[in-house]
N, CA and C atoms as a LAMMPS dump frame, in Angstrom:
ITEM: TIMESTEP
0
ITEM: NUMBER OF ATOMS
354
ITEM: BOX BOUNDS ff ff ff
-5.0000000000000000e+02 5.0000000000000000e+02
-5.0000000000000000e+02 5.0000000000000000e+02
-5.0000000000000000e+02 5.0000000000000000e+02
ITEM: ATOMS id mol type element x y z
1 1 1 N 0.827 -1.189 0
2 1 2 C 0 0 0
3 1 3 C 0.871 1.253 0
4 2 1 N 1.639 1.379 0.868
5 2 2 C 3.105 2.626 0.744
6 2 3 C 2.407 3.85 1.645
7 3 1 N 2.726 4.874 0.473
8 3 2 C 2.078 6.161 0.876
9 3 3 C 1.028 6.391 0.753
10 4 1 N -0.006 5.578 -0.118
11 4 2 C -1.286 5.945 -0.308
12 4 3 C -2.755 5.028 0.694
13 5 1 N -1.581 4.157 1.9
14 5 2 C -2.561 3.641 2.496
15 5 3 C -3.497 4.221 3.019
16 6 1 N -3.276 5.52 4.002
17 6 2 C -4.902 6.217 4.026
18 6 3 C -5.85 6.335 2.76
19 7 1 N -5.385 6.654 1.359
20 7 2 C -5.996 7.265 0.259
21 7 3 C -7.164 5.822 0.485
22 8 1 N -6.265 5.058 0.229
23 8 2 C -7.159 3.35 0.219
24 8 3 C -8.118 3.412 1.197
25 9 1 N -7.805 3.614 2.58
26 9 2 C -8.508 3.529 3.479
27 9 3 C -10.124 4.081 3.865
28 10 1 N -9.49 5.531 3.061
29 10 2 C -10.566 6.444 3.076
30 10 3 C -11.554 6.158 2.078
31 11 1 N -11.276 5.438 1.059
32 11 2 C -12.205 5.104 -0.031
33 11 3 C -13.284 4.031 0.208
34 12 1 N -12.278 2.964 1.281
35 12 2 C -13.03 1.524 1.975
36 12 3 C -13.868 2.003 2.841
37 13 1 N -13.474 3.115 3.76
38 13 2 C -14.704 3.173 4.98
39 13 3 C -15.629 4.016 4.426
40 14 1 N -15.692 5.098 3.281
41 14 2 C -16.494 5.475 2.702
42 14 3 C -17.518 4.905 1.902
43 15 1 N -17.048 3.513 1.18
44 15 2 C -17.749 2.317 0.63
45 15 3 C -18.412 1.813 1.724
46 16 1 N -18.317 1.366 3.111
47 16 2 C -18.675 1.059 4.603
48 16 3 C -19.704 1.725 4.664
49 17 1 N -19.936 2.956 4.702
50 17 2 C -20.226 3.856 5.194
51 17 3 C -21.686 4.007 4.605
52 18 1 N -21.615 4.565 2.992
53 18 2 C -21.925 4.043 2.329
54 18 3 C -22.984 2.899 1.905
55 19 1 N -22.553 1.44 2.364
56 19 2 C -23.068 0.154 2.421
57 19 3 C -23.917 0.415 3.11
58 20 1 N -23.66 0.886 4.638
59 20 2 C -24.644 0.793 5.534
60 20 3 C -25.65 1.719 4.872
61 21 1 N -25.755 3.295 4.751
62 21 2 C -26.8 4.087 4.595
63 21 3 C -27.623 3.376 3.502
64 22 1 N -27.043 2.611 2.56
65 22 2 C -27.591 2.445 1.291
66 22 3 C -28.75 1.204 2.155
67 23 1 N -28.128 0.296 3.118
68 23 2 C -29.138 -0.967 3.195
69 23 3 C -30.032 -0.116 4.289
70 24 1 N -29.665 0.829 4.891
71 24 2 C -31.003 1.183 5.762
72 24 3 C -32.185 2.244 5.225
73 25 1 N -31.342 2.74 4.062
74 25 2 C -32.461 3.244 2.908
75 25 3 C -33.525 2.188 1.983
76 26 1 N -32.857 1.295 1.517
77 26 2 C -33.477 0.377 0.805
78 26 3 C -34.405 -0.488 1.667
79 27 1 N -34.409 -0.536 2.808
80 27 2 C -35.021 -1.4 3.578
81 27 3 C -36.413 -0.5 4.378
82 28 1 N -35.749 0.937 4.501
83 28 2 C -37.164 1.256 5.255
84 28 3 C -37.901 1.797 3.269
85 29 1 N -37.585 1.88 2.432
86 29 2 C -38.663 2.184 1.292
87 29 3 C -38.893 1.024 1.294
88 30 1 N -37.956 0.023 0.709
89 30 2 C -39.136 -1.572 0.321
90 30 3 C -40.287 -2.098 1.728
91 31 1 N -40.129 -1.767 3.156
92 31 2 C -40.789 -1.727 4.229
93 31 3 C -42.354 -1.4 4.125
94 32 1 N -42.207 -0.261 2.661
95 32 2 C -43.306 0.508 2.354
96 32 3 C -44.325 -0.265 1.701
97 33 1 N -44.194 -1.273 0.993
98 33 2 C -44.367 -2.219 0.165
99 33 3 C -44.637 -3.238 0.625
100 34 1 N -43.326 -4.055 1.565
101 34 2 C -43.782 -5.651 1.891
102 34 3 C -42.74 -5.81 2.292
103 35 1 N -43.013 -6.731 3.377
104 35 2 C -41.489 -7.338 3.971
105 35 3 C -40.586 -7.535 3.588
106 36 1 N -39.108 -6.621 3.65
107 36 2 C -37.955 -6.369 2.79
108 36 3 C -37.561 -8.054 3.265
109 37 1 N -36.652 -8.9 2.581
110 37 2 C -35.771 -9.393 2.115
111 37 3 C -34.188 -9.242 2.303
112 38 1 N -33.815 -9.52 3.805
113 38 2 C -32.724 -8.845 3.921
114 38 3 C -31.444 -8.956 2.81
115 39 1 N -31.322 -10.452 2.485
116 39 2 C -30.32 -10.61 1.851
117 39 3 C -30.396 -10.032 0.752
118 40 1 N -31.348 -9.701 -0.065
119 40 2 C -31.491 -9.05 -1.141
120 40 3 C -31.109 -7.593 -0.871
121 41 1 N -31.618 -7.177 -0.151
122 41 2 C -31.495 -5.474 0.42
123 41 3 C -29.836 -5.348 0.985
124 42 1 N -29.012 -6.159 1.344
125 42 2 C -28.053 -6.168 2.031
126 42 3 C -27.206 -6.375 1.351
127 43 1 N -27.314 -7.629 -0.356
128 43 2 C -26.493 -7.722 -1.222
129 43 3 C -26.752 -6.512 -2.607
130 44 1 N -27.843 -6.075 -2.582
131 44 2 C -27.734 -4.984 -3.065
132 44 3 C -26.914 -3.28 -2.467
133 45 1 N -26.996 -3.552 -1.584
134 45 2 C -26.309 -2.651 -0.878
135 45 3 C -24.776 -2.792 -0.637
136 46 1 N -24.466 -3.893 -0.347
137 46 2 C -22.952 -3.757 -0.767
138 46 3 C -22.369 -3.874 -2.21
139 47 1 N -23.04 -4.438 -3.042
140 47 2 C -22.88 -4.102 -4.482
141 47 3 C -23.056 -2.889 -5.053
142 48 1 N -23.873 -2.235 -4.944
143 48 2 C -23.855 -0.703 -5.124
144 48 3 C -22.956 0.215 -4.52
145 49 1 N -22.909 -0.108 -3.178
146 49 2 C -21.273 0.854 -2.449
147 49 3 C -20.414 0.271 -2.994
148 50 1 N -20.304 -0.776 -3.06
149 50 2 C -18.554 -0.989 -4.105
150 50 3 C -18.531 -0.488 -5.472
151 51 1 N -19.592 -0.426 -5.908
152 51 2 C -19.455 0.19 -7.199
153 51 3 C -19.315 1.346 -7.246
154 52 1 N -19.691 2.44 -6.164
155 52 2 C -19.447 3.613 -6.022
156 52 3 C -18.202 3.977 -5.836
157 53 1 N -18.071 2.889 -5.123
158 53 2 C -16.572 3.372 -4.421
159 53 3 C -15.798 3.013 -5.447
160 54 1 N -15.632 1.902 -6.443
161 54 2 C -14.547 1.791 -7.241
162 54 3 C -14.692 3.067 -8.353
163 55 1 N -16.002 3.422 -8.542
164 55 2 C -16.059 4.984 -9.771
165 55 3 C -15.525 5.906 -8.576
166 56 1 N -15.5 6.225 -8.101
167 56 2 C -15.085 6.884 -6.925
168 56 3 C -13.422 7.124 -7.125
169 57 1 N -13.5 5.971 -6.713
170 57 2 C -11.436 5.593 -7.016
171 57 3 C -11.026 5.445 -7.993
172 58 1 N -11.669 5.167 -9.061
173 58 2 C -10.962 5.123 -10.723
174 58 3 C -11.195 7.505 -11.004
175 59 1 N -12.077 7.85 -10.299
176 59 2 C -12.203 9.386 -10.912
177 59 3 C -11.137 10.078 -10.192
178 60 1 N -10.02 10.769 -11.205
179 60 2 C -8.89 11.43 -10.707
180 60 3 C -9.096 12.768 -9.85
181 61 1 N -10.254 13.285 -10.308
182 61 2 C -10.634 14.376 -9.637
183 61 3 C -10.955 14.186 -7.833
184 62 1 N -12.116 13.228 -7.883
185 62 2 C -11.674 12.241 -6.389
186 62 3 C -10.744 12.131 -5.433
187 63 1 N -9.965 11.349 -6.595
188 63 2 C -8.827 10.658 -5.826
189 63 3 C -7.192 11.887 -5.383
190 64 1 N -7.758 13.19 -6.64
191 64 2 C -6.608 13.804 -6.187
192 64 3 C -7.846 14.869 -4.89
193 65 1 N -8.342 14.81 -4.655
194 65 2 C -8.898 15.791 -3.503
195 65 3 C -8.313 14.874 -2.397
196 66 1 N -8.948 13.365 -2.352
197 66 2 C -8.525 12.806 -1.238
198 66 3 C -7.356 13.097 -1.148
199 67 1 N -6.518 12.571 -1.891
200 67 2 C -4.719 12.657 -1.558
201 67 3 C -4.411 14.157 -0.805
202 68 1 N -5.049 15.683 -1.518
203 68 2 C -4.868 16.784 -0.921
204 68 3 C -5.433 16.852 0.811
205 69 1 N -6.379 15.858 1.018
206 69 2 C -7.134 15.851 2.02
207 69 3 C -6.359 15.303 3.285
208 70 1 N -5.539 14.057 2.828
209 70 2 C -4.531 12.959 3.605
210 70 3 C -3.783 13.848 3.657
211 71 1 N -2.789 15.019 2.464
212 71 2 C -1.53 15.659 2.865
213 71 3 C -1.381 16.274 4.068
214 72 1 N -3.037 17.503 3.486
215 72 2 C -3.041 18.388 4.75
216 72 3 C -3.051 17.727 6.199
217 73 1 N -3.987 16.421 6.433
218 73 2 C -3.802 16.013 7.54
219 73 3 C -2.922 15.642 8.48
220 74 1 N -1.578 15.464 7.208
221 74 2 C 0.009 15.405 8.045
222 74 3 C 0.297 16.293 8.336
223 75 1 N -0.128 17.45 8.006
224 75 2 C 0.272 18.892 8.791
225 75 3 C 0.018 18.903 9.76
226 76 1 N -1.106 18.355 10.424
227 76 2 C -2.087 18.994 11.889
228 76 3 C -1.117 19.118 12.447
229 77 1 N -0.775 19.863 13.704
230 77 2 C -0.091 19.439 15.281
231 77 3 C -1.402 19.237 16.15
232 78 1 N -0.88 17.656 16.51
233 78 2 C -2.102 17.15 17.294
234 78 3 C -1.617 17.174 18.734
235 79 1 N -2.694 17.813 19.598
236 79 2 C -2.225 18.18 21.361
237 79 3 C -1.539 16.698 21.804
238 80 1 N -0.608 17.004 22.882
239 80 2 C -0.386 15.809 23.557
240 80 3 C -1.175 15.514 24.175
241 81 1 N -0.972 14.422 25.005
242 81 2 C -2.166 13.688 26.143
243 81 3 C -2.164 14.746 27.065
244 82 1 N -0.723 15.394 27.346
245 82 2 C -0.576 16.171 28.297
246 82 3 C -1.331 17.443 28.323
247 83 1 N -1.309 17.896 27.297
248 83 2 C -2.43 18.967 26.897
249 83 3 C -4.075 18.617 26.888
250 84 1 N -4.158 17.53 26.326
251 84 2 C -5.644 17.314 26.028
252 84 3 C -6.212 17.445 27.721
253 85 1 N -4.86 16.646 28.452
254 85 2 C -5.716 16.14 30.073
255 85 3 C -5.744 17.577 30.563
256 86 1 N -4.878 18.689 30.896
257 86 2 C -5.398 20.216 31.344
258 86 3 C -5.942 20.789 30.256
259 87 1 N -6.574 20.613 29.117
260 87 2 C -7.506 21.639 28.684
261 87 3 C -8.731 20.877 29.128
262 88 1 N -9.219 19.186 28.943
263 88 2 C -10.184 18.812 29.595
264 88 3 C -10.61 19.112 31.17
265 89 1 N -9.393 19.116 31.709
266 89 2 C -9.991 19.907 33.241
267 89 3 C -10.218 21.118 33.489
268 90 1 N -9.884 22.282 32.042
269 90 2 C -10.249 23.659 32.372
270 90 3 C -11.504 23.613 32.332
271 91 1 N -11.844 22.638 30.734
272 91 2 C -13.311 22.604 30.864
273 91 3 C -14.477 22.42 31.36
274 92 1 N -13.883 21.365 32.468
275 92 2 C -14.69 20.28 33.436
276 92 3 C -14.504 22.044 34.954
277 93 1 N -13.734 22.072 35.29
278 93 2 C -14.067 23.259 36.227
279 93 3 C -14.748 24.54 35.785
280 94 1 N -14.537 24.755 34.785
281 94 2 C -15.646 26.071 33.945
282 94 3 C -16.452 26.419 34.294
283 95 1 N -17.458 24.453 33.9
284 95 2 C -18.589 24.088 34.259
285 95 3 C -19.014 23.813 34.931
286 96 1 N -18.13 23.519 35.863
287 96 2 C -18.745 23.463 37.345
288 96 3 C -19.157 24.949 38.01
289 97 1 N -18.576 25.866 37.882
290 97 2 C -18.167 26.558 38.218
291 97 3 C -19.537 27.818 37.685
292 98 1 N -19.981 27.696 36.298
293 98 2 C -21.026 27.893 35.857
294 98 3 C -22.458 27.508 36.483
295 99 1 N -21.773 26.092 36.399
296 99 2 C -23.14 25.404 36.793
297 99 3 C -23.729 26.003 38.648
298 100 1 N -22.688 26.329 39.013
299 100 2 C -22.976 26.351 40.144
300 100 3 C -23.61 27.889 40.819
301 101 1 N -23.202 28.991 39.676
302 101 2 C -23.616 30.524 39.69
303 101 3 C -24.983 29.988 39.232
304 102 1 N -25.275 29.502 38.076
305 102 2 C -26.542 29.257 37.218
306 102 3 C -28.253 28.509 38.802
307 103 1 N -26.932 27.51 39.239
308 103 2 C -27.744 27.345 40.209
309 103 3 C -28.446 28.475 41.93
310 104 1 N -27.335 29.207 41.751
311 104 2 C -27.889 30.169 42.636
312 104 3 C -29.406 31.101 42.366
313 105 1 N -28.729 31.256 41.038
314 105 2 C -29.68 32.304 40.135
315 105 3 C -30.628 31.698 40.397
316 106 1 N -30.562 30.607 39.978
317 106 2 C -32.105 29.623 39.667
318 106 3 C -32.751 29.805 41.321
319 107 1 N -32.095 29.386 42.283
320 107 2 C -32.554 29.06 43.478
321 107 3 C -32.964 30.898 44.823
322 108 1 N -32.155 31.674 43.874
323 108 2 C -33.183 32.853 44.386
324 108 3 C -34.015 33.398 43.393
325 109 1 N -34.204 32.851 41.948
326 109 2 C -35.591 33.263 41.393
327 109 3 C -36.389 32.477 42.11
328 110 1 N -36.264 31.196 42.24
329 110 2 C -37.442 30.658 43.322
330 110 3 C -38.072 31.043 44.205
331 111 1 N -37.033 31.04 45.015
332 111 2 C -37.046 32.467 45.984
333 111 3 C -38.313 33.216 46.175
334 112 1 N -38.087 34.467 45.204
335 112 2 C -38.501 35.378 45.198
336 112 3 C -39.783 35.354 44.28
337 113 1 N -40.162 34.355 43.004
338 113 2 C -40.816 33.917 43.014
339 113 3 C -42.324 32.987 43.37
340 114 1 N -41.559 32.207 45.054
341 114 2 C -42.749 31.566 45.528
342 114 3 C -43.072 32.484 46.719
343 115 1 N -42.319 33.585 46.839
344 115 2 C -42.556 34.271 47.636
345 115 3 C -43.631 35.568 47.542
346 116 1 N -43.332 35.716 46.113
347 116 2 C -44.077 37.142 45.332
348 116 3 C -45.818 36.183 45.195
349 117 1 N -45.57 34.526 44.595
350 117 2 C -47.151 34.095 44.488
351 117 3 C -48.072 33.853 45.879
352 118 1 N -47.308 33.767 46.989
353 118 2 C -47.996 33.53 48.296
354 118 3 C -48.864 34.738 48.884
């Protein structure tokens, strides 16, 4: 596969992907009708995503977006663990922290609320 194993990859789980939407489309319309036929609905459905997917992968226009798509993705800088774990706890105290003003608010509109209907 080399350098183009994502390119491949991305084409297979898109065929996947694909497969599935196609058999849960075909199954709730024929549903409409009469008791779908899974194997029929299921081998039509992966026959049709592979066929997509191979016009898919034979069209250069396609296949060179994907490849531009895989390059850029070697660019990212992806956070370390070390980062991900203190920006997830800024977030997690935020919200607490929110949550807990939000709850005041709430608990003297009550307040003043069951106080104003009495």
């Amino acid at each position: 596969m080399g350098a183009n194993k994502f390119i491949h990859l991305t084409f297979a789980l898109a065929g996947l992907l694909a497969a599935f939407v196609l058999a849960r489309a075909t199954d709730w319309v024929w549903s409409y009708f009469a008791k779908p036929n899974d194997l029929m609905v299921n081998g039509f459905a992966v026959v049709g995503a592979a066929l997509a997917a191979f016009i898919a992968y034979r069209n250069e226009r396609v296949f060179a977006t994907i490849h531009d798509i895989t390059r850029e993705l070697e660019k990212v800088s992806w956070p370390t663990r070390k980062e991900t774990s203190a920006a997830t706890i800024v977030v997690l105290v935020t919200v607490s922290i929110s949550a807990i003003i939000l709850s005041g608010f709430d608990a003297i509109w009550a307040f003043f609320t069951n106080w104003f209907l009495r």
